[in-house]
N, CA, C and O atoms as CSV, one atom per row, in Angstrom:
chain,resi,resn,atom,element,x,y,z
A,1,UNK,N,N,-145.847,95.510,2.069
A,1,UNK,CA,C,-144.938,94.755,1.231
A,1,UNK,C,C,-145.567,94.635,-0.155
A,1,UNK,O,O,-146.772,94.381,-0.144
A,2,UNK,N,N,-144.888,94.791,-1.534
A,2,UNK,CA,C,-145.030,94.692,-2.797
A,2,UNK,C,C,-145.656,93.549,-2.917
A,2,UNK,O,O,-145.924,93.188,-1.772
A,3,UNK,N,N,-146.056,92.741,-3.718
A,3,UNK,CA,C,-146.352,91.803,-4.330
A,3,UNK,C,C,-145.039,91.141,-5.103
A,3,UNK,O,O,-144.847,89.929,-5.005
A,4,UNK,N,N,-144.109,92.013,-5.902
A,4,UNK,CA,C,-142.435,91.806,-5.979
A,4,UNK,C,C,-142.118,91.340,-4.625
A,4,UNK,O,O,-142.184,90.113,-4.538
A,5,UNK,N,N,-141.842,91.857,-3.704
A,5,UNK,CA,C,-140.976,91.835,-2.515
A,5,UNK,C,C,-141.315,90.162,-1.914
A,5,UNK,O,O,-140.487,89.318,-1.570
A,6,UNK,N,N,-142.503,90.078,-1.933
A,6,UNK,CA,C,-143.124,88.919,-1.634
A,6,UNK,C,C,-142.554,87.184,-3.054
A,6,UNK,O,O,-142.063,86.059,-2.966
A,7,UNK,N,N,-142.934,87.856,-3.816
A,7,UNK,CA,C,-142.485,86.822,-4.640
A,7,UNK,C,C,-141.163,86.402,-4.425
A,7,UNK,O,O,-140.870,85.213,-4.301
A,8,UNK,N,N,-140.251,87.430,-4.369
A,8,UNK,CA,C,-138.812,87.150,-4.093
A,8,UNK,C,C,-138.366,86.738,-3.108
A,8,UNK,O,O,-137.274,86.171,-3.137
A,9,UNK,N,N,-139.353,86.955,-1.447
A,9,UNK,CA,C,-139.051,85.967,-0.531
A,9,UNK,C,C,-139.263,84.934,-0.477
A,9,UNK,O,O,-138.411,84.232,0.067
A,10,UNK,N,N,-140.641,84.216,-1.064
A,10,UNK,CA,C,-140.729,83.221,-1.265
A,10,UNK,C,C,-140.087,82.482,-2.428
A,10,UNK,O,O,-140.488,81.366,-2.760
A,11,UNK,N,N,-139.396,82.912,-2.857
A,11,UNK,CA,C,-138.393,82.089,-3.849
A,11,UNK,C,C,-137.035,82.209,-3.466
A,11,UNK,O,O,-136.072,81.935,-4.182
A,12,UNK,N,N,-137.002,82.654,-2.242
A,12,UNK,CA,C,-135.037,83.056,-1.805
A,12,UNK,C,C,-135.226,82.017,-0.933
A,12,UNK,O,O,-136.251,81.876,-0.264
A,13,UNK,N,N,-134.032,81.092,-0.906
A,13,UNK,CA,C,-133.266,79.654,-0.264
A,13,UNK,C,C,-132.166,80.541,0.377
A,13,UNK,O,O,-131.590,81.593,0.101
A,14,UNK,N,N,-132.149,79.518,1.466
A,14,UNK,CA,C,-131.019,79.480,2.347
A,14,UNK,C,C,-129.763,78.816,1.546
A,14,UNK,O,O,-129.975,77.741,0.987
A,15,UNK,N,N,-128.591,79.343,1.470
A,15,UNK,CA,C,-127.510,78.350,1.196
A,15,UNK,C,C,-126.764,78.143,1.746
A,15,UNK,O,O,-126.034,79.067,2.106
A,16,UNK,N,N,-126.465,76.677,2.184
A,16,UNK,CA,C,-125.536,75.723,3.394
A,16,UNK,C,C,-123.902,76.519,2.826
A,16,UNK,O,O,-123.528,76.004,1.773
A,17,UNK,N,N,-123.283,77.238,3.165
A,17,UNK,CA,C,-121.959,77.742,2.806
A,17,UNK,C,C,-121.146,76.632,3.306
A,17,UNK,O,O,-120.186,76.174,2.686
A,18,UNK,N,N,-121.606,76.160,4.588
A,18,UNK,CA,C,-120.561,74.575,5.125
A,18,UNK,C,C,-120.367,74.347,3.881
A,18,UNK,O,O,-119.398,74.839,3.302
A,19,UNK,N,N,-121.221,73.592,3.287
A,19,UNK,CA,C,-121.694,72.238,2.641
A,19,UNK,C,C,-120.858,72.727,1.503
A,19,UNK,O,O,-119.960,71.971,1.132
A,20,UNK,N,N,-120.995,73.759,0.950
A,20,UNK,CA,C,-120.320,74.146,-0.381
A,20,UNK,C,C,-118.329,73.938,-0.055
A,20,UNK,O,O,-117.515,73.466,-0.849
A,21,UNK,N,N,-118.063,74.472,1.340
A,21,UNK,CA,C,-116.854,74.600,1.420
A,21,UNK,C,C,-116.348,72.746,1.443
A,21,UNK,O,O,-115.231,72.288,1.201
A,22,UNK,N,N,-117.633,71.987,1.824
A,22,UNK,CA,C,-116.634,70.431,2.165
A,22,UNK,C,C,-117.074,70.114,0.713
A,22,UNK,O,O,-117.645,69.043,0.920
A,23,UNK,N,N,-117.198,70.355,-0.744
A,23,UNK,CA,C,-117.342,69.625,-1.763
A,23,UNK,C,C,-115.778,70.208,-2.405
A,23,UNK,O,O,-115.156,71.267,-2.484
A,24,UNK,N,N,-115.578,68.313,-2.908
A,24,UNK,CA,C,-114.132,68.475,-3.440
A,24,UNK,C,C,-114.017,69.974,-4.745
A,24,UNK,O,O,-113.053,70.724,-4.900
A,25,UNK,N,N,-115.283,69.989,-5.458
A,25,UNK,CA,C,-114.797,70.842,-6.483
A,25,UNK,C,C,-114.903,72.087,-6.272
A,25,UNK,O,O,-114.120,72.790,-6.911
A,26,UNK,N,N,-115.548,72.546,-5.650
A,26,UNK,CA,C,-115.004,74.086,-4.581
A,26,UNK,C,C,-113.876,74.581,-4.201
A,26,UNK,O,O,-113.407,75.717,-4.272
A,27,UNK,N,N,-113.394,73.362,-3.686
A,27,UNK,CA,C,-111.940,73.411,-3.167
A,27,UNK,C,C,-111.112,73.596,-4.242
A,27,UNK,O,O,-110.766,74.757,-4.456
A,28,UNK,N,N,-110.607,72.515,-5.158
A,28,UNK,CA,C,-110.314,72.883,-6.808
A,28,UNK,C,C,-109.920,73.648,-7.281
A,28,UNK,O,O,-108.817,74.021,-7.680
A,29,UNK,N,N,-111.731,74.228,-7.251
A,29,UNK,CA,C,-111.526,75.535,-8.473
A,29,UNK,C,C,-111.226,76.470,-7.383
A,29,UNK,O,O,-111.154,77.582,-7.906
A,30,UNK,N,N,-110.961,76.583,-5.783
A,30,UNK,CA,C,-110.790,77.855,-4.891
A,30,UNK,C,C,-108.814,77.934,-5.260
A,30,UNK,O,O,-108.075,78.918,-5.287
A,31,UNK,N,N,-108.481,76.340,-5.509
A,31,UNK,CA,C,-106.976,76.255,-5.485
A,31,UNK,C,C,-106.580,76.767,-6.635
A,31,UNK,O,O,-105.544,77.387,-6.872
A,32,UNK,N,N,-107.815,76.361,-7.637
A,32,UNK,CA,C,-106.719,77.242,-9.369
A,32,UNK,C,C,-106.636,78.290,-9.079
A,32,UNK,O,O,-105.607,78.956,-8.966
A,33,UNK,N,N,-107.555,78.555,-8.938
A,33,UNK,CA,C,-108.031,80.093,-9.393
A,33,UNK,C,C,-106.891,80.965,-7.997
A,33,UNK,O,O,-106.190,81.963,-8.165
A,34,UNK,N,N,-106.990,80.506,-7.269
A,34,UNK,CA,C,-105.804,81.448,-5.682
A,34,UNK,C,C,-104.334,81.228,-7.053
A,34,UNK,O,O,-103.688,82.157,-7.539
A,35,UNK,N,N,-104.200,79.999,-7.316
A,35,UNK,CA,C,-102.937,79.717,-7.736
A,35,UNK,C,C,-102.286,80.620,-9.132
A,35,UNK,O,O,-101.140,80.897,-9.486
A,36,UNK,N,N,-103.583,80.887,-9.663
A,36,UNK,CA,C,-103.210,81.736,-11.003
A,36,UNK,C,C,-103.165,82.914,-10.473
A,36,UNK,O,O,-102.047,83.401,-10.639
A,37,UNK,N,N,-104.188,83.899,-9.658
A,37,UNK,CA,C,-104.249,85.102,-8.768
A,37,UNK,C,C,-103.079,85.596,-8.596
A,37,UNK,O,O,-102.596,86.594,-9.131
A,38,UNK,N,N,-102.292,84.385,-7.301
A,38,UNK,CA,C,-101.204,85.140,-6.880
A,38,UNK,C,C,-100.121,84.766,-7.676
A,38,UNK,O,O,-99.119,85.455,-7.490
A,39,UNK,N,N,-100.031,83.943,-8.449
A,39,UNK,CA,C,-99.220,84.230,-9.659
A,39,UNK,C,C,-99.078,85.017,-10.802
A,39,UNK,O,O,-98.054,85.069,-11.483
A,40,UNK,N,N,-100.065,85.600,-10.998
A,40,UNK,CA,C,-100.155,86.700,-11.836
A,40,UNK,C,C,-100.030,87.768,-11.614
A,40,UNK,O,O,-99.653,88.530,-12.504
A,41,UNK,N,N,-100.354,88.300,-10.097
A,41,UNK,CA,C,-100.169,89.522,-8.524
A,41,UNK,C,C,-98.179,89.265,-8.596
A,41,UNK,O,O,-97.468,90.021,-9.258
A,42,UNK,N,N,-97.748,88.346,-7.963
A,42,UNK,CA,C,-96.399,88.082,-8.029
A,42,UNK,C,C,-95.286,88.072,-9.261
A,42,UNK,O,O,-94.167,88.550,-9.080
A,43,UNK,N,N,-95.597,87.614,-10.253
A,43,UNK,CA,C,-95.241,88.314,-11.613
A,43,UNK,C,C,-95.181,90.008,-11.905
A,43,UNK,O,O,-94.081,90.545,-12.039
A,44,UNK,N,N,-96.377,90.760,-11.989
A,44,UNK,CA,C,-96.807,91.682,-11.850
A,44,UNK,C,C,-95.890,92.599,-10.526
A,44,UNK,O,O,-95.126,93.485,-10.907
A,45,UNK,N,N,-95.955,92.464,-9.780
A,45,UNK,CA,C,-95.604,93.151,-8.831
A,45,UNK,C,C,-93.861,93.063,-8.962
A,45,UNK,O,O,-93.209,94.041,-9.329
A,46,UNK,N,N,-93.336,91.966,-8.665
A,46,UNK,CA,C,-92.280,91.436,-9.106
A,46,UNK,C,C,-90.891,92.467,-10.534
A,46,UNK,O,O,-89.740,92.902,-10.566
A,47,UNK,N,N,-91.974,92.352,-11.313
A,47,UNK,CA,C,-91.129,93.069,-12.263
A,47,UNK,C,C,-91.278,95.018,-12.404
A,47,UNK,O,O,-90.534,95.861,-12.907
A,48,UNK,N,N,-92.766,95.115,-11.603
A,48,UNK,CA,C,-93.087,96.837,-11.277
A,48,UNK,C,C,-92.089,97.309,-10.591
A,48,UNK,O,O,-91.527,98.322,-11.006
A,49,UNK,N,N,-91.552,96.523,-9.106
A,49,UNK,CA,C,-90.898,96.926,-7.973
A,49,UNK,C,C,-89.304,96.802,-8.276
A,49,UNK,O,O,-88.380,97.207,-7.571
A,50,UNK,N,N,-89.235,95.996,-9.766
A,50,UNK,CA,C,-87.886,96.021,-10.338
A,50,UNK,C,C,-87.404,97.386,-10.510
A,50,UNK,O,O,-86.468,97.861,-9.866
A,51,UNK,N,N,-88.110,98.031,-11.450
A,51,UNK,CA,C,-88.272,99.306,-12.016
A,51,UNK,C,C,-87.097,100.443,-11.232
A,51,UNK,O,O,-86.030,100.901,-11.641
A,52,UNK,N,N,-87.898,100.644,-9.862
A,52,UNK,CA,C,-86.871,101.590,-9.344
A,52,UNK,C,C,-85.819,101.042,-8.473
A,52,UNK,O,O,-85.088,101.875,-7.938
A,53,UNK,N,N,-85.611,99.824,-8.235
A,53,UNK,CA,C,-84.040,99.020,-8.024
A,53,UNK,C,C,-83.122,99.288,-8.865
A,53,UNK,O,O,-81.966,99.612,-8.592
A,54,UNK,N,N,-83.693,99.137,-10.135
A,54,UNK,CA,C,-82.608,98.922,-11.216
A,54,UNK,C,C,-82.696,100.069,-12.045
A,54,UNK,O,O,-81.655,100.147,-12.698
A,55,UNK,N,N,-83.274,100.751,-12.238
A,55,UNK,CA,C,-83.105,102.315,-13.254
A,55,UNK,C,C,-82.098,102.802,-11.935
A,55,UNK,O,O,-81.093,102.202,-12.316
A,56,UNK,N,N,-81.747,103.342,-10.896
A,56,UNK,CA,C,-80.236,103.281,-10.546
A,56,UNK,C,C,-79.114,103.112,-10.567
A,56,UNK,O,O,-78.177,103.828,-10.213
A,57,UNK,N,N,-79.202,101.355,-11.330
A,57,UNK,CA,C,-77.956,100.937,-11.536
A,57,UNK,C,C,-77.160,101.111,-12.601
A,57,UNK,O,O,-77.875,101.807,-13.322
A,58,UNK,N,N,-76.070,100.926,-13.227
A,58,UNK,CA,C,-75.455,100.936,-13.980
A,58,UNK,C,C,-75.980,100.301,-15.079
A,58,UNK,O,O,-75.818,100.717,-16.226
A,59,UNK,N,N,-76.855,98.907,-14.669
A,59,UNK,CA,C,-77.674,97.424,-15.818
A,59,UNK,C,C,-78.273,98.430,-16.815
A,59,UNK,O,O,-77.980,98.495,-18.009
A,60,UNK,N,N,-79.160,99.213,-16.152
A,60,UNK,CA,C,-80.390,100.208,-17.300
A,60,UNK,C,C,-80.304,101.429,-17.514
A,60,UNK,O,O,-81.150,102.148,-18.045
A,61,UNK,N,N,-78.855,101.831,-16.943
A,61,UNK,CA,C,-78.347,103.086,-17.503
A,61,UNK,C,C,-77.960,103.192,-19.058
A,61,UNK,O,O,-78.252,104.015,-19.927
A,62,UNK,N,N,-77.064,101.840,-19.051
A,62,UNK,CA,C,-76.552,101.623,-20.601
A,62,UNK,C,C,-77.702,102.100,-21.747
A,62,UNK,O,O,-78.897,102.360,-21.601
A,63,UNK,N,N,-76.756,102.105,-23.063
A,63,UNK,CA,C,-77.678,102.610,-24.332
A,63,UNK,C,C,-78.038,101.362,-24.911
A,63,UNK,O,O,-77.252,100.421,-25.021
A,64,UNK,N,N,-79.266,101.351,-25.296
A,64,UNK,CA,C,-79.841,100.329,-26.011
A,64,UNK,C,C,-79.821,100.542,-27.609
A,64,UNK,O,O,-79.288,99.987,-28.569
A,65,UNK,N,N,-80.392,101.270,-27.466
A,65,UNK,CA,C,-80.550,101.803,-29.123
A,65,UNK,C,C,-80.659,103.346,-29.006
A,65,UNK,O,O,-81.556,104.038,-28.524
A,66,UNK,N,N,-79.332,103.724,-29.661
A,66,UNK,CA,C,-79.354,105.221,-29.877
A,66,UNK,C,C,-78.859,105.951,-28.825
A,66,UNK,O,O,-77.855,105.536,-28.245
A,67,UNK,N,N,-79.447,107.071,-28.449
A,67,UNK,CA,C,-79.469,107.714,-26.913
A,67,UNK,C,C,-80.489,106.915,-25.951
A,67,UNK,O,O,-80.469,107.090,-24.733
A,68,UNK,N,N,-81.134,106.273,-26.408
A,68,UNK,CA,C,-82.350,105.221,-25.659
A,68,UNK,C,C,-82.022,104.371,-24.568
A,68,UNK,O,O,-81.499,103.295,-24.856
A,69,UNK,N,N,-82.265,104.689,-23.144
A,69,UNK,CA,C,-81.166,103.705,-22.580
A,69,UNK,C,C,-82.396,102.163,-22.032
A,69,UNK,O,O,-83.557,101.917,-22.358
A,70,UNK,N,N,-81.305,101.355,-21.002
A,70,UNK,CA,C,-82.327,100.142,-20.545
A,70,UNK,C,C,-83.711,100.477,-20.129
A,70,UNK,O,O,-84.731,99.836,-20.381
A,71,UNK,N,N,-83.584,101.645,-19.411
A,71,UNK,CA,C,-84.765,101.771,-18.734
A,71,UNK,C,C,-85.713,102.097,-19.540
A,71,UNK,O,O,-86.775,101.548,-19.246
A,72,UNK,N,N,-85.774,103.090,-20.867
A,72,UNK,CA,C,-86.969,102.915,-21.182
A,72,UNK,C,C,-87.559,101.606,-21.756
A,72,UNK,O,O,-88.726,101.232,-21.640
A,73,UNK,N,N,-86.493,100.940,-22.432
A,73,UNK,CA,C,-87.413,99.731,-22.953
A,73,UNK,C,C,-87.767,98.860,-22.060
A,73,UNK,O,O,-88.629,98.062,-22.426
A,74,UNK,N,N,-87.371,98.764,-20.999
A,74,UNK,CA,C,-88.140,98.159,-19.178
A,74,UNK,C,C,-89.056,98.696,-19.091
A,74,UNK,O,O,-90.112,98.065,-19.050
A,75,UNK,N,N,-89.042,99.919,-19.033
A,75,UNK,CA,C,-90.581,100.563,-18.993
A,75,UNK,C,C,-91.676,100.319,-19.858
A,75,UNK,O,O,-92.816,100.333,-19.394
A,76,UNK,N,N,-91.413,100.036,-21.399
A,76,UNK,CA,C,-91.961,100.255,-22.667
A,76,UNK,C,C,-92.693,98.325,-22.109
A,76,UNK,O,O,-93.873,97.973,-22.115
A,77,UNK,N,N,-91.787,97.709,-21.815
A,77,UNK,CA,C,-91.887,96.325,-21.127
A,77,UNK,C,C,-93.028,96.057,-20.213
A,77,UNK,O,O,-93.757,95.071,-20.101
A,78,UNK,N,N,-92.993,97.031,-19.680
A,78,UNK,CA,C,-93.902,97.018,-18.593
A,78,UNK,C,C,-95.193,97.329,-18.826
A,78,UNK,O,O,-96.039,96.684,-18.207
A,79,UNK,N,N,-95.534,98.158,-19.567
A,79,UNK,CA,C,-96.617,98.556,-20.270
A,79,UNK,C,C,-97.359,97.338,-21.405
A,79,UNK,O,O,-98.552,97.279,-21.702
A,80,UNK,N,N,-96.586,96.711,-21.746
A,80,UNK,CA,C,-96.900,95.604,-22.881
A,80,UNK,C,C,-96.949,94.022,-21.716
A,80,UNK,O,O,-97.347,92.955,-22.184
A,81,UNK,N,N,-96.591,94.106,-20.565
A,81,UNK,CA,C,-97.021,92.966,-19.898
A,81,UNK,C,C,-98.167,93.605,-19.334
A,81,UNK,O,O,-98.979,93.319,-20.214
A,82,UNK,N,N,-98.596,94.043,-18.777
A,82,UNK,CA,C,-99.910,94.810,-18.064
A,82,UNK,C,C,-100.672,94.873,-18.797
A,82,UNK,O,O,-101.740,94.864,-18.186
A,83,UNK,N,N,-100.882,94.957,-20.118
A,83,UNK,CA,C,-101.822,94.726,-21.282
A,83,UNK,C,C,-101.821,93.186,-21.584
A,83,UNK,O,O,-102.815,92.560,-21.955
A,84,UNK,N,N,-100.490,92.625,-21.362
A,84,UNK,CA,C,-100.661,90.944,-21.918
A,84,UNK,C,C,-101.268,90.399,-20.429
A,84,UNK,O,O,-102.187,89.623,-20.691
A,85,UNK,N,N,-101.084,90.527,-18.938
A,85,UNK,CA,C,-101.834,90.555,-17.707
A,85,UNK,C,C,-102.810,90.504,-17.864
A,85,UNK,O,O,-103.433,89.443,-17.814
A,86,UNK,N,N,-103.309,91.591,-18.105
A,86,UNK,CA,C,-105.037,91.477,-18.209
A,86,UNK,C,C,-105.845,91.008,-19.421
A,86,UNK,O,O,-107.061,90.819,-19.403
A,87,UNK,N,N,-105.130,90.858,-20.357
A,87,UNK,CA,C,-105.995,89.779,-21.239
A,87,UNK,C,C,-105.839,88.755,-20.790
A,87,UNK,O,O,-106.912,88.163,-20.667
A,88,UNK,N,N,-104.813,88.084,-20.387
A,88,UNK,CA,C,-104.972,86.949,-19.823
A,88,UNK,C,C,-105.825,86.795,-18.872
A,88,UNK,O,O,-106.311,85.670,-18.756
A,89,UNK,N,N,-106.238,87.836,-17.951
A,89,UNK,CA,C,-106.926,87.688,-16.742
A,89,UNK,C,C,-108.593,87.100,-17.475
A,89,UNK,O,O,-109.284,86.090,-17.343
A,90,UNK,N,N,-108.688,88.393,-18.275
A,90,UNK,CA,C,-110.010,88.369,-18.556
A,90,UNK,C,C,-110.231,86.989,-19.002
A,90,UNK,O,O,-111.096,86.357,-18.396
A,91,UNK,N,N,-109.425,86.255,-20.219
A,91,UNK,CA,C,-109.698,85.295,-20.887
A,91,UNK,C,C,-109.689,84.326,-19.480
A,91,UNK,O,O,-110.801,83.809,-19.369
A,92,UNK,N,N,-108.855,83.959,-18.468
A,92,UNK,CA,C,-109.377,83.049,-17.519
A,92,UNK,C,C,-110.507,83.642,-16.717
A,92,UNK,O,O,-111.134,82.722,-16.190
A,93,UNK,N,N,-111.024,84.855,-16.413
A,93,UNK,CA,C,-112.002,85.202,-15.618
A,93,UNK,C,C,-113.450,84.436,-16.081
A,93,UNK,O,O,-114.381,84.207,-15.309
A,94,UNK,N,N,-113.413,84.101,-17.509
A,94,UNK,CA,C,-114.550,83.878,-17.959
A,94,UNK,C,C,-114.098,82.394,-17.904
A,94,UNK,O,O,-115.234,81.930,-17.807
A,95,UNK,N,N,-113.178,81.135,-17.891
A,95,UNK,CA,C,-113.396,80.272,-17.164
A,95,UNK,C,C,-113.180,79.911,-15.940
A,95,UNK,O,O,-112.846,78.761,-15.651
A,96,UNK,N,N,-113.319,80.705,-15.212
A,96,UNK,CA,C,-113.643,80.218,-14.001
A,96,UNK,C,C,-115.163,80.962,-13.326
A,96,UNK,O,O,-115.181,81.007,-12.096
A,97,UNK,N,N,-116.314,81.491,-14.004
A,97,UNK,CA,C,-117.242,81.560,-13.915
A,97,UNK,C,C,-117.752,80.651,-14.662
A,97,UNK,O,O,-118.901,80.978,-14.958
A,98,UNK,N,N,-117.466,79.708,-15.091
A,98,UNK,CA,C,-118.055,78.449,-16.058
A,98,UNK,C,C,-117.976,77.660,-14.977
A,98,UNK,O,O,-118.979,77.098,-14.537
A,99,UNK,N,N,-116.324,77.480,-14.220
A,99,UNK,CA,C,-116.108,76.514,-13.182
A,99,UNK,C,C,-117.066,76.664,-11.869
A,99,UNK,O,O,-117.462,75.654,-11.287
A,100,UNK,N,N,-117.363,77.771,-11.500
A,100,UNK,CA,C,-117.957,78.710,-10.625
A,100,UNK,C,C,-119.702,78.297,-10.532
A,100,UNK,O,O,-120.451,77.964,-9.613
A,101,UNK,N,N,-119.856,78.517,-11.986
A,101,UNK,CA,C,-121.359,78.126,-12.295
A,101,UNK,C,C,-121.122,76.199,-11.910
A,101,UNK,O,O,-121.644,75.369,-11.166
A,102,UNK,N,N,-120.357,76.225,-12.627
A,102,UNK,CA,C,-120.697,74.084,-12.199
A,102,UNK,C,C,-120.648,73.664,-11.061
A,102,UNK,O,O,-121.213,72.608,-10.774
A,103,UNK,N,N,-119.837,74.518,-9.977
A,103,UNK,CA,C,-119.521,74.160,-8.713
A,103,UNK,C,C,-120.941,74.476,-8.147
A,103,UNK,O,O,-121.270,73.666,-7.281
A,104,UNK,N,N,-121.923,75.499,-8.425
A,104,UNK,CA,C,-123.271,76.069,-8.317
A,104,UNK,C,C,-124.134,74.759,-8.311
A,104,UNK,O,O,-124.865,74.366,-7.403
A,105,UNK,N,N,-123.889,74.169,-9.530
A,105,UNK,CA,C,-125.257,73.563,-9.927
A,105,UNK,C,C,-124.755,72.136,-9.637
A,105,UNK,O,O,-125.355,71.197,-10.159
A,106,UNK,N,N,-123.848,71.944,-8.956
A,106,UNK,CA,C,-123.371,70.321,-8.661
A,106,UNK,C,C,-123.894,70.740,-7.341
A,106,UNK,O,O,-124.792,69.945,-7.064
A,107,UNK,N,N,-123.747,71.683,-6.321
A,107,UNK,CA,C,-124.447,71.829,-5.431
A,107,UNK,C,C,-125.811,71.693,-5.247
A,107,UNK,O,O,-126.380,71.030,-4.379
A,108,UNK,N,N,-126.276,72.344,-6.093
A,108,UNK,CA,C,-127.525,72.170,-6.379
A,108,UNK,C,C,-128.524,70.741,-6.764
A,108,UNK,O,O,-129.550,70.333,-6.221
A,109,UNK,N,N,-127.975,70.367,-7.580
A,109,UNK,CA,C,-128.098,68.750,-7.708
A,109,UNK,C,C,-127.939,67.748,-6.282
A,109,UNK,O,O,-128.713,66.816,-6.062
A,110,UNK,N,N,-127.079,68.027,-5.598
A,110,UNK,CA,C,-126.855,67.416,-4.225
A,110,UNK,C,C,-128.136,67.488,-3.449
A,110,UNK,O,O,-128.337,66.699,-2.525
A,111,UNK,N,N,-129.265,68.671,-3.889
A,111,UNK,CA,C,-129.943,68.064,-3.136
A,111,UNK,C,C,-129.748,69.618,-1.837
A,111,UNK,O,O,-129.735,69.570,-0.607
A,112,UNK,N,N,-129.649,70.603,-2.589
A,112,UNK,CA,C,-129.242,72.309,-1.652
A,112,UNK,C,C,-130.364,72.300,-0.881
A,112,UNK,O,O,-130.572,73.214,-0.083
């Protein structure tokens, strides 16, 4: 065994996963964060699976502008939410590794 390998066992803790799941702010931040997820998955999916329902119908056959009909600007739509999606994602991804980290170190404070 390294002299690394060694240092790092003796500095690796066990962590109580119970203990983390019964603290209220775990729970919390497990509920935002599910709640924005599958709301943003359900949005997302929601208006993709529109796509080939409705480029069939008569709704996005029509002309929008020009020879241009519904469907491409649904499509053009779709492309500009999937870009507005994931900025949004990112911009909450980075708070909820803030929330993530506090839920860490309130554990930690308890006394891990």
């Amino acid at each position: 065994m390294s002299s690394l390998e060694g240092k790092h066992s003796k500095n690796q803790q066990t962590i109580n996963y119970d203990k983390i799941d019964r603290m209220d702010s775990f729970n919390t931040f497990v509920r935002k964060k599910n709640t924005f997820l599958f709301g943003i998955t359900f949005t997302f999916l929601t208006f993709y699976i529109l796509l080939p329902i409705l480029a069939f119908t008569p709704v996005l056959q029509q002309k929008a502008i020009g020879s241009i009909t519904w469907v491409w600007v649904y499509s053009l739509a779709l492309f500009i939410m999937t870009i507005v999606l994931c900025t949004v994602y990112v911009k909450m991804a980075s708070k909820f590794d803030k929330a993530a980290a506090a839920v860490l170190s309130e554990y930690e404070k308890a006394g891990a």
